[in-house]
Structure formats: C-alpha cells, structure tokens
Residue, then its C-alpha position, 0 to 999 in steps of 0.5 A: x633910323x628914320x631920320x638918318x634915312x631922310x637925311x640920305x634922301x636929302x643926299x641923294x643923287x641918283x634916280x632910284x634910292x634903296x634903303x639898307x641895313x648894314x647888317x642886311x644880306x642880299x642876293x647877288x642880283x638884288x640891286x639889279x632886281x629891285x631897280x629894273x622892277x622899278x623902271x619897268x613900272x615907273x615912278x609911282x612903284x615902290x619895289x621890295x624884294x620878293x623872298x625874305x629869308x630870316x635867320x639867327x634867334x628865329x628862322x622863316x622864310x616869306x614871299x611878299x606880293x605886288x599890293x594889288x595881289x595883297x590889298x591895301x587893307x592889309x596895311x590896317x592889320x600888319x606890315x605886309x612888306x620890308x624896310x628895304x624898298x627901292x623909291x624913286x627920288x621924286x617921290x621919296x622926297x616927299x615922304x619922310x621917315x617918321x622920327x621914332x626914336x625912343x625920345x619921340x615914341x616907343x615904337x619902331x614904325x617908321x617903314x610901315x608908316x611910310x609905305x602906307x603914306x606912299x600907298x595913299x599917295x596913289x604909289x603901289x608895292x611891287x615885288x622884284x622878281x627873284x630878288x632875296x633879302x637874307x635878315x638876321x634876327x637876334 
C-alpha cells in the first residue's frame, strides 16, 4: 500500500492530496471538511478527519484532536490518528510511504511512520471539523 501511495503522489496533480481506502466510507462533506481545514491552516497542516466510527467484527467510535491538544509524544506509544490525511502536495512530495510489504517487513506501519516524519518536519495534525470516516473491520 505504501508504495502505490507514493506512486499517486508522484501522480498528483492538484494542491492537496487525500489518501483513501477503497473499501473506506466517509461523510457526505468529508472532502470538503478536510480540504477547507488544510487551506485554512496552510502547508504545514496535515488534516484528519475528526470522528471515526468503526464497524464490522468490532464496533467503536474515536474523536481524534489537532496534535497540539494530544502531544507529539503520543506518537511514541500509539498512533493517535488514521491513514486517511489530507497533505499538501509540496509536502507530500518529500515523505514517502515506507515499503511494508510482507517481503520488506512484517508489520503495516507506514501511516504512523509517516505522519510521525511530517511531525518532525515542523507540519501539525489537525482535525477537520465534523468530518467522519466510517471503517470496517473484518
């Protein structure tokens, strides 16, 4: 998956890039949400959604907070945030997904891994206001 996210990247034509799932659901205004919490905020903002509501094999529901409200150093013990971002293409054209494909490693990393190397490039986390990501879990 991190590869073919870098590839997109590469790709990308447009101001601000999302990262989707095909099989994720979102809100109506998502887009929209994520976008306009990122422009408002300028390049440095790397925005998620602001609820997730998970569903399928296990239920929950989270609330995710802009970094200044969570600490950098919760990205020691957990990932305090989604895979599903909206970056900046300036920016997200100097991180990379890392390869965790099960020849290069056992463990599925990559988004942790990359907003923690956004974080200490100076960029913030922030939550979009309303937007929801509905995530199924088999």
């Amino acid at each position: 998956l991190g590869l073919t996210r870098n590839m997109g990247v590469a790709l990308a034509r447009g101001e601000w890039l999302l990262t989707a799932d095909a099989d994720d659901l979102v809100s109506f205004d998502y887009v929209a949400a994520l976008v306009e919490r990122a422009r408002a905020s300028g390049p440095m903002a790397v925005t998620v959604p602001e609820f997730l509501l998970a569903f399928g094999a296990k239920h929950h529901v989270a609330q995710f907070f802009d970094l200044d409200v969570v600490s950098p150093l919760a990205m020691f013990a957990d990932h305090p945030y989604v895979s599903r971002i909206c970056i900046h293409r300036s920016r997200a054209r100097g991180l990379a997904f890392a390869d965790t494909s099960l020849r290069a490693s056992p463990y599925a990393y990559e988004d942790w891994h990359l907003n923690c190397e956004a974080v200490a490039r100076g960029m913030t986390l922030l939550a979009a206001p309303g937007a929801m990501l509905f995530y199924r879990i088999r």
